[in-house]
C-alpha positions in Angstrom: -6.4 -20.7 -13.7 -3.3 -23.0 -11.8 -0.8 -20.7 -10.7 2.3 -21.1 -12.9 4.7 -20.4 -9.9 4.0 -22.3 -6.8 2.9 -20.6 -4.0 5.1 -22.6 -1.8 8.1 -22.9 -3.7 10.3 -19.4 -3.7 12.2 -18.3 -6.6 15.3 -17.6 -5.0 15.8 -17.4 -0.8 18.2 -14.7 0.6 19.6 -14.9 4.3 19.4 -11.8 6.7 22.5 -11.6 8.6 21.0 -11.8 12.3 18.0 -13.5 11.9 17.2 -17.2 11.4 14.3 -16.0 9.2 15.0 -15.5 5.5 13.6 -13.1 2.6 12.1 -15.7 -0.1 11.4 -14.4 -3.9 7.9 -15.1 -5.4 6.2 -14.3 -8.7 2.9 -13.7 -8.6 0.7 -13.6 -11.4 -1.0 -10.5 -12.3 -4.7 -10.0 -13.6 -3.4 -10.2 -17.2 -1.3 -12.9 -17.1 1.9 -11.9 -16.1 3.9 -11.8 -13.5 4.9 -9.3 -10.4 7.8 -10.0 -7.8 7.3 -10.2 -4.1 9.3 -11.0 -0.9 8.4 -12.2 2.0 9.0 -13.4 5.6 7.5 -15.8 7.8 7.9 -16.0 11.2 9.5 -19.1 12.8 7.0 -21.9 14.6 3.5 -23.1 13.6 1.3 -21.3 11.5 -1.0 -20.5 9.6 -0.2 -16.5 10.3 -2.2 -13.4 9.9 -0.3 -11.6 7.0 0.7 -7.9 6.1 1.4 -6.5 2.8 4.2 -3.6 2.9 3.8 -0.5 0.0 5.7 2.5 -0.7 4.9 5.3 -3.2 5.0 4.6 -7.0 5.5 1.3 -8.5 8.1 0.1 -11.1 12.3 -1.9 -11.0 11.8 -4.8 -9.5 13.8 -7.3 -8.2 16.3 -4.3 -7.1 13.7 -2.6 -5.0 12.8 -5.5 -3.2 16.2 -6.2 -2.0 16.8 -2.5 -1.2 13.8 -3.0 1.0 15.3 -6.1 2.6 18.4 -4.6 3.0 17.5 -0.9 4.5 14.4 -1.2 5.5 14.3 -4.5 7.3 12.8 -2.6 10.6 9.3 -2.7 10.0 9.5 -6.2 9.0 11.4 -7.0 12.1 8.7 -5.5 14.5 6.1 -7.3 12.4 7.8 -10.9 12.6 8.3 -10.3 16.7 4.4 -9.8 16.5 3.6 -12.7 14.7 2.8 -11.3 11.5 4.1 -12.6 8.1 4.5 -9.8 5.5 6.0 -9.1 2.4 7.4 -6.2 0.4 5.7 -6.0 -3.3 7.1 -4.6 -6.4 4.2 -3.6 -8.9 3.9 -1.6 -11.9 4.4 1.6 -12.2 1.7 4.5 -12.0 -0.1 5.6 -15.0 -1.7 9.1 -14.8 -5.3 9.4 -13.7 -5.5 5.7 -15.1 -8.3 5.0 -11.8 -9.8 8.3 -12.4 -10.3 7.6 -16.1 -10.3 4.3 -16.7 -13.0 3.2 -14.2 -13.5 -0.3 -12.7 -11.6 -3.2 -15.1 -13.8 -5.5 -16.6 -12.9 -8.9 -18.5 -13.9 -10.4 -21.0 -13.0 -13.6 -23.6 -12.4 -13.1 -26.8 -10.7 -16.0 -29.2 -10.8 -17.9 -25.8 -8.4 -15.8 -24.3 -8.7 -12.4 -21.7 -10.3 -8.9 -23.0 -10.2 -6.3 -21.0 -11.7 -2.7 -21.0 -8.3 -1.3 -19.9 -4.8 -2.6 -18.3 -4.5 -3.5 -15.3 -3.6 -0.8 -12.7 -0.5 -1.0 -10.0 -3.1 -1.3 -7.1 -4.5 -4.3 -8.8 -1.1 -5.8 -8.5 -1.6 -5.6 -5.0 -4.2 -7.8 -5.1 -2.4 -10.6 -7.7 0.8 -10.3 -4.9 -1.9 -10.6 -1.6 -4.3 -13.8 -3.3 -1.3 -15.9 -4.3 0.3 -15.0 -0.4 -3.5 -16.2 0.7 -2.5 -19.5 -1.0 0.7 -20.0 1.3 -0.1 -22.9 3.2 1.3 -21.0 5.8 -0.6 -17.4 5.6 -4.0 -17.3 7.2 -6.3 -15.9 4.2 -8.7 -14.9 6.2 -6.6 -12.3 8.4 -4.4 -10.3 5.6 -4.4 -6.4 6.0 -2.3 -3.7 3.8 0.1 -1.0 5.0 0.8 1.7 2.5 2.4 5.0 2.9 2.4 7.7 0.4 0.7 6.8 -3.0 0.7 3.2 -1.3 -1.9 5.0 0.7 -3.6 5.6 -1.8 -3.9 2.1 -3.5 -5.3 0.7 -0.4 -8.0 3.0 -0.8 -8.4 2.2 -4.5 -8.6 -1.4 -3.5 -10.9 -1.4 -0.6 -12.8 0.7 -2.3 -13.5 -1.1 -5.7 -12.6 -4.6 -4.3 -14.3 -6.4 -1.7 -12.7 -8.6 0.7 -9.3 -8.4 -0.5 -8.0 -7.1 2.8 -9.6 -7.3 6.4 -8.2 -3.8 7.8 -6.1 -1.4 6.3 -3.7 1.5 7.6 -3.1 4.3 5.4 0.1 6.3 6.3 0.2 9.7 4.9 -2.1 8.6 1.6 -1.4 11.0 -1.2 -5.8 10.6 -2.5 -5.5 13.3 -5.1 -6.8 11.5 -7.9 -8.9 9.3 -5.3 -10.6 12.2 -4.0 -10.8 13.7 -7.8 -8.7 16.9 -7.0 -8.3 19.3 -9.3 -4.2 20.8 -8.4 -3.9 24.5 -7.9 -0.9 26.5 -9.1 1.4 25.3 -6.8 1.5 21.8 -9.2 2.7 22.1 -12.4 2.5 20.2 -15.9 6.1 18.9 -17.6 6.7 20.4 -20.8 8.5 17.2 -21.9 6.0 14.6 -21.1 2.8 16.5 -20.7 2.3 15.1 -17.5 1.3 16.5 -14.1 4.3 17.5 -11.8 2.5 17.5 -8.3 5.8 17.2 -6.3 5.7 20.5 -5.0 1.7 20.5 -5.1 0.6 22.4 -1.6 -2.5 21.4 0.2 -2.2 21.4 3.7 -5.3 23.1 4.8 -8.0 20.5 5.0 -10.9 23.3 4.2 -8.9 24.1 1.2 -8.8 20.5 -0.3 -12.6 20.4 0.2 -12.8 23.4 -2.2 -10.9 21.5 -5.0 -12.3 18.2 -5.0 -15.5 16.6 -6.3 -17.1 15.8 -3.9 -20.0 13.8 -5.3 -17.4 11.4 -6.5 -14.8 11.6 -3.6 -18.1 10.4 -1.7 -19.2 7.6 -3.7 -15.6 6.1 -3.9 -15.5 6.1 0.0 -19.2 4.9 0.1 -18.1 1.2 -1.0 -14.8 1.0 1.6 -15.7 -1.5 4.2 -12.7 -2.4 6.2 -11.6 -0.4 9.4 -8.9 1.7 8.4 -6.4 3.8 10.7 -4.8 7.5 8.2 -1.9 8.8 9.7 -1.1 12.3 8.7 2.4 14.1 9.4 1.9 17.4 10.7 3.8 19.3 8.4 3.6 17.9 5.4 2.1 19.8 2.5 -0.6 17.6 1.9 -1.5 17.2 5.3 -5.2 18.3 4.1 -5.7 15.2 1.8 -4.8 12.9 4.4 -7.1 14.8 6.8 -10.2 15.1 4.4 -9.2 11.5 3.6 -10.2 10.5 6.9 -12.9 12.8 7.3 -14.7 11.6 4.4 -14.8 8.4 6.4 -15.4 9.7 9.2 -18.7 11.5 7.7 -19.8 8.2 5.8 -19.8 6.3 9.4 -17.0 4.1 8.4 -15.0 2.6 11.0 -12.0 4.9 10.9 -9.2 6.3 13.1 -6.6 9.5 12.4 -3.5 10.1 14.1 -0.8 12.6 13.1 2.9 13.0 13.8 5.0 15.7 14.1 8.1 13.8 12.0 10.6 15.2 9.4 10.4 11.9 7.5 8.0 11.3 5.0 6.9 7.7 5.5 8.2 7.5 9.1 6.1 4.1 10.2 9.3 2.9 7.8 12.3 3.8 9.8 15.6 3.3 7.1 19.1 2.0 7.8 22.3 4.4 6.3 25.5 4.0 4.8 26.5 2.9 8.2 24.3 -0.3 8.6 22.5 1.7 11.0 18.6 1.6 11.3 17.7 5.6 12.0 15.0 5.4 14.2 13.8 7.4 17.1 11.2 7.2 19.5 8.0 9.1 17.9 8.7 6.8 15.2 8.7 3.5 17.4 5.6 4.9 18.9 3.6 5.2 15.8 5.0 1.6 14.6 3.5 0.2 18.1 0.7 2.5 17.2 0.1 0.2 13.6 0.7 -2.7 14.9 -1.7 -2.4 17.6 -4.7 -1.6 15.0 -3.4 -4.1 13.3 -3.6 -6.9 16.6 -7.2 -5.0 16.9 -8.6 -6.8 13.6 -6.2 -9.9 12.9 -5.5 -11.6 16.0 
């Protein structure tokens, strides 16, 4: 189907004081028809560009979120502009509870000429509406995109490589929170709300990477990381308490022969490859955190340049 909102033509544009390059609004279309916000920068001169797509944690908001992002966490974009990189900040919907686990690959249908699917879609497969309509940028290379996700975004880049093909070229998965990916069953240390009946894995503990193996299927952790085939860099941090998914994550690569690389940093900030600004207008960044940023963005020159 056309795409409703041109790819070239921005909803709104923003200026970022400082910089001759400005944040522009898109919609993108999602795999139900409709539609998902995104923004994006594009480095000055002649493209096309190799592209990166930006994700933090759990979806939902919106338009507010992105222009948080622009606002106090413009770093990471910076350092990705200065290397020639488009990218773009994407706001997709919010998580739904084991919805991958239990829902299963999305297939669609027609019915009265119009879609029917087997479920809704998912927040990864946002993702992928926001990275195919950046792919029809006249200015975005489509052939050199890759996806940076921390925490849950971690996660979703390993839902997506692993049930869709091609969507990225490489993929670097900071700190990926693979519970459901890796079909873990919690332990006491996670806890269910009364209220809503859901899972509240906030204070969920599972830093020991031999423990994690214990509590996870391991037939289907395997099958799911059977079908990635991008390179992939997982960053763990070494203190956090699920320091053993993210190491199993990679592991279980690692074991399947995938091509896959782990570092880990010793940072107090939980998604520290995103370096914020404060109440001051000051970007907080120091220089374990710079290191792992050159860190992604080499892996990233490795496979797109």
């Amino acid at each position: 189907m056309p795409h409703a909102f041109d790819p070239q033509v921005p909803v709104k544009v923003n200026k970022i004081e400082d910089s001759p390059i400005p944040a522009e609004y898109f919609l993108a279309r999602t795999m139900d028809g409709l539609y998902t916000p995104y923004v994006m920068r594009v480095p000055e001169g002649t493209g096309p560009f190799p592209f990166i797509f930006l994700a933090y944690g759990n979806g939902g908001v919106g338009f507010e979120w992105l222009e948080d992002r622009i606002e106090r966490f413009s770093y990471i974009m910076d350092r990705l502009l200065a290397a020639g990189y488009a990218c773009a900040w994407g706001r997709y919907r919010a998580e739904v509870e084991l919805g991958y686990h239990n829902g299963g690959a999305l297939k669609v249908d027609v019915r009265q000429g119009m879609q029917l699917m087997n479920r809704a879609p998912l927040e990864y497969e946002d993702e992928i509406s926001i990275i195919e309509n950046v792919k029809a940028d006249l200015r975005i290379d489509s052939e050199r995109c890759g996806h940076v996700g921390v925490s849950h975004a971690g996660e979703m880049l390993f839902k997506i490589a692993s049930q869709y093909v091609g969507v990225v070229k490489v993929g670097v998965a900071c700190e990926p929170a693979n519970h459901e990916f890796l079909a873990l069953t919690p332990d006491s240390t996670a806890k269910v709300n009364p209220e809503s009946g859901l899972r509240n894995i906030e204070e969920m503990v599972m830093s020991n990477p031999l423990y994690v193996r214990t509590r996870i299927d391991d037939q289907v952790a395997k099958s799911r990381i059977a079908e990635i085939d991008i390179p992939m860099l997982v960053m763990g941090r070494d203190d956090d308490p699920l320091q053993g998914i993210f190491r199993v994550s990679y592991e279980l690569l690692e074991e399947a022969k995938k091509n896959v690389e782990w570092v880990t940093y010793d940072h107090p900030l939980h998604g520290y490859i995103f370096p914020v600004r404060n109440a001051e207008g000051t970007i907080e960044v120091d220089e374990m955190q710079k290191s792992a940023i050159a860190t992604v963005i080499s892996y990233l020159d490795r496979y797109l340049k």
